[in-house]
N, C-alpha and C positions, 0 to 999 in steps of 0.2 A: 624206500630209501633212494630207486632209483629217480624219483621226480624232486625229493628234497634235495639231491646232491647236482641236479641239472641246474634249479633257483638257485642255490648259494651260490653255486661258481659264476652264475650270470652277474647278480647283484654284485659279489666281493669280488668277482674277477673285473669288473667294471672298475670300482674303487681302485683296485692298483694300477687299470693301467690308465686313471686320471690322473695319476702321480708318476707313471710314464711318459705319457704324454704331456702333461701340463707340465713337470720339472724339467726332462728332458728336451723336449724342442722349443719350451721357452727360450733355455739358455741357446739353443744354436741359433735360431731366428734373433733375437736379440745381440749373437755376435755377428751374424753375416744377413742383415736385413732385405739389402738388394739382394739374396738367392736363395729365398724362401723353396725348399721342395731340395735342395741337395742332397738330402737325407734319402731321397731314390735312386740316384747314381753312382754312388760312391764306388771310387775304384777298388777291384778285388786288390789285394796284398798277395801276390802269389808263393810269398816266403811262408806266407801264416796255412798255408793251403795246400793237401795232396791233391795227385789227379790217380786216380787207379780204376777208373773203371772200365769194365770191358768190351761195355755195349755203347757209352755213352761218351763221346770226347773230349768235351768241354765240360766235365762234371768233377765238382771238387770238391771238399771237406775239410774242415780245421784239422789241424794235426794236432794229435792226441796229445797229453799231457806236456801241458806248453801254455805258459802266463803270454797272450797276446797285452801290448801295451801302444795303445792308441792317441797319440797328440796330433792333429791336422793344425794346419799350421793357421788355421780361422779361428776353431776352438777355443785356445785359451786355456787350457787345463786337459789333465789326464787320466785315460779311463784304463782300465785293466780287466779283462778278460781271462778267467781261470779255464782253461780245456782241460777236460778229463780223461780219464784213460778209454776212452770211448768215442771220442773227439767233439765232445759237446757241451757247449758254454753253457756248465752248472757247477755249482760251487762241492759236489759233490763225486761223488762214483755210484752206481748203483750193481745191486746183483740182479741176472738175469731173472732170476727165479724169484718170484715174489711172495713174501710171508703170507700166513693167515693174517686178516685185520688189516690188510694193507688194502685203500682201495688209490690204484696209479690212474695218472692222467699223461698223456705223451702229447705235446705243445708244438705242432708242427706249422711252418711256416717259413717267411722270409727272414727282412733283419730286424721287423719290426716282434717279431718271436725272437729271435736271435737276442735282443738287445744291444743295438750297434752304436757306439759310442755312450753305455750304460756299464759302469761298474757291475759285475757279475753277480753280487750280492742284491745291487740295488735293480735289477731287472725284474720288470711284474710276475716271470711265471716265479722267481722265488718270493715277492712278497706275497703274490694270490696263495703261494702254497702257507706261506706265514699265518695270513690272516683264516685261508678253512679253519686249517688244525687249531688254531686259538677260538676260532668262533664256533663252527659247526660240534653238532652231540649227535652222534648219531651209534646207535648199539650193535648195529653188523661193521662198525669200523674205529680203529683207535687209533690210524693215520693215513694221510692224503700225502701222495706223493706225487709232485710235478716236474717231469723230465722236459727237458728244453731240446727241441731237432731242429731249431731252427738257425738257417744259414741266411749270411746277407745274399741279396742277387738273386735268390731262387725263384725260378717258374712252376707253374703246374707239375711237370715233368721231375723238379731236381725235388721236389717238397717229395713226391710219390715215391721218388727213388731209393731218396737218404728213409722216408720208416720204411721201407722193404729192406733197405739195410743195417740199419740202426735202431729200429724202432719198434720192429714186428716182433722182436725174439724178445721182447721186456713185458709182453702180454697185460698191454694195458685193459683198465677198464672202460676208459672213455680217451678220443682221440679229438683233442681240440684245436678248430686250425684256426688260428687268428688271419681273416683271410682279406688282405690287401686289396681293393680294386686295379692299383696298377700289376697285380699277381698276373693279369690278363692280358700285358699289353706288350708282352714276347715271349718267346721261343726260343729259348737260350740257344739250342740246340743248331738249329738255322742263323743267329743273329752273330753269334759270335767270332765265324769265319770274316764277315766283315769288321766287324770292329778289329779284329787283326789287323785288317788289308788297310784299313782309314790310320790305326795305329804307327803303320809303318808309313805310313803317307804323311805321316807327321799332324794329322785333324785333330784341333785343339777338343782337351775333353767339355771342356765350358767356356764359351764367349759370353765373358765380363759385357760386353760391351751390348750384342743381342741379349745376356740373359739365358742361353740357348744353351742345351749338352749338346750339341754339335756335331761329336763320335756318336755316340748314341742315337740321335733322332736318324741322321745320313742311313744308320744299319738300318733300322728298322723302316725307312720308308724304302730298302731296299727289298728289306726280307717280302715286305707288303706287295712291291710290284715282280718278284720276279714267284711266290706260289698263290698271292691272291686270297682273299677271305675263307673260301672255304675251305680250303686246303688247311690253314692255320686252324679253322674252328672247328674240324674233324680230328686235326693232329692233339688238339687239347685235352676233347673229348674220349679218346683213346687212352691218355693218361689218365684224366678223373675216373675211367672207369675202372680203370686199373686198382688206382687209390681205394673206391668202393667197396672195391673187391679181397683187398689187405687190410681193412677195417673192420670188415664184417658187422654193421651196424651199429658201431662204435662212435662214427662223425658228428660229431658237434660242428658247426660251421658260424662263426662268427666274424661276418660282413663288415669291414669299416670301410672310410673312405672310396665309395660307391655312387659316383656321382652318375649322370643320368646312361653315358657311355658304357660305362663298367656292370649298372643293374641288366642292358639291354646284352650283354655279353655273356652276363652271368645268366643270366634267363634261356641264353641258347646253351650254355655248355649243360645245366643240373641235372635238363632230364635224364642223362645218364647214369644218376646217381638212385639206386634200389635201396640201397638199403642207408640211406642216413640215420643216425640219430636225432638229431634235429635241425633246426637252425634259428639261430637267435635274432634277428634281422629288425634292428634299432637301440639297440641300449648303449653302441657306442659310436650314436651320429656324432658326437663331440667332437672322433677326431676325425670329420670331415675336413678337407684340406683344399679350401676352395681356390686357392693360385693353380693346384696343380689340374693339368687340364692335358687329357689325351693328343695324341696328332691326329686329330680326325682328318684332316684330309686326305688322308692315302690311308688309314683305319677304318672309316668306313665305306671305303668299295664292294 
């Protein structure tokens, strides 16, 4: 069961999120052509979002039970976002305790897991959960359930955080992270003391005119020179192992948008990782995204 239901989610999970990808960032690239890659920066909503945690200061969550309703003024149209009493974009609620016959998947990630500017129903982990149970027979199970932890903005650190708090008490079977190459290319934690400080300094989020996120890159080539590569790729490391460790051999890992910077990144942080599930590594080169392109010159120091 456990190697049929690893194939099916590869293959049908793939399928939905070509219809994520292909329907969704058509339409944004096609509205705002000169700034292909927006879809990485997008500013948090601090009204849509608590902050309560106790370890962590720049760490947020959707607020629970609350229709988010998203128009950017590029867009062209309106997406809606259903939160649950749990504070996570699914059109559903689930009980902690899972029935017999129930086999769960918890979908951890960014907003590219989130589904960010994607209608709540029309997001892949609810169509991948659509098409299992419509396709998959399998006799130790009469349904597949796909819970959605993903938040837009998350790093290593906020993905590990939210299923230690959201995601660990629902005891899934399989933990699948749809895993961003730019996932790697900050530190929430450290970055976002600047982006305050450029914030109030009035630093535009995006020059039209370079093309540039401007607040954004300024943070991070700050965060770069003031603790340096290894400092960062220890600090990561410390999270993933964390994550490993709250999985318990559960991790699915599926790689997209991994251009040559992001594999050599990923290659230093994995060894950390004991006990995976597995990793899927190629079935969704598709959504390679070849504009967007690290700041290697102060990233790779």
């Amino acid at each position: 069961m456990k190697s049929t239901l690893f194939r099916t989610i590869i293959i049908i999970g793939s399928l939905g999120l070509m219809v994520f990808d292909g329907v969704l960032l058509g339409k944004i690239y096609k509205q705002l052509p000169s700034v292909k890659g927006a879809q990485y920066k997008i500013p948090i909503r601090r009204d849509d979002m608590q902050f309560n945690s106790p370890n962590l200061k720049y760490y947020y969550e959707p607020i629970p039970d609350q229709t988010q309703v998203h128009q950017p003024d590029w867009f062209g149209y309106n997406t809606e976002n259903f939160i649950n009493a749990d504070g996570l974009n699914d059109s559903k609620n689930y009980e902690a305790a899972k029935r017999p016959g129930v086999y769960r998947i918890a979908a951890i990630g960014d907003s590219f897991t989130y589904g960010l500017f994607v209608n709540t129903k029309e997001n892949w982990t609810e169509i991948m959960e659509e098409m299992l149970n419509s396709k998959i027979k399998c006799p130790l199970t009469d349904n597949i359930e796909i819970i959605n932890f993903g938040v837009l903005g998350y790093d290593i650190e906020y993905i590990t955080e939210r299923y230690a708090r959201r995601g660990y008490k629902y005891n899934s079977d399989l933990v699948l992270w749809l895993m961003n190459g730019s996932t790697f290319e900050v530190v929430n934690e450290l970055a976002y003391p600047y982006l305050e400080e450029y914030g109030m300094k009035k630093v535009p989020i995006f020059d039209p005119k370079t093309k540039r996120f401007t607040r954004f890159d300024v943070s991070l080539e700050d965060v770069f020179k003031k603790y340096g590569k290894s400092y960062i790729t220890e600090y990561q490391k410390k999270r993933l192992e964390r994550l490993d460790g709250l999985t318990k051999g559960k991790l699915l890992i599926v790689p997209f948008n991994m251009n040559d910077w992001a594999r050599n990144k990923w290659n230093e942080l994995k060894s950390v990782l004991k006990n995976p599930y597995g990793y899927a590594d190629g079935p969704l080169e598709f959504l390679q995204d070849d504009y967007y392109k690290p700041i290697s010159k102060f990233v790779a120091v």
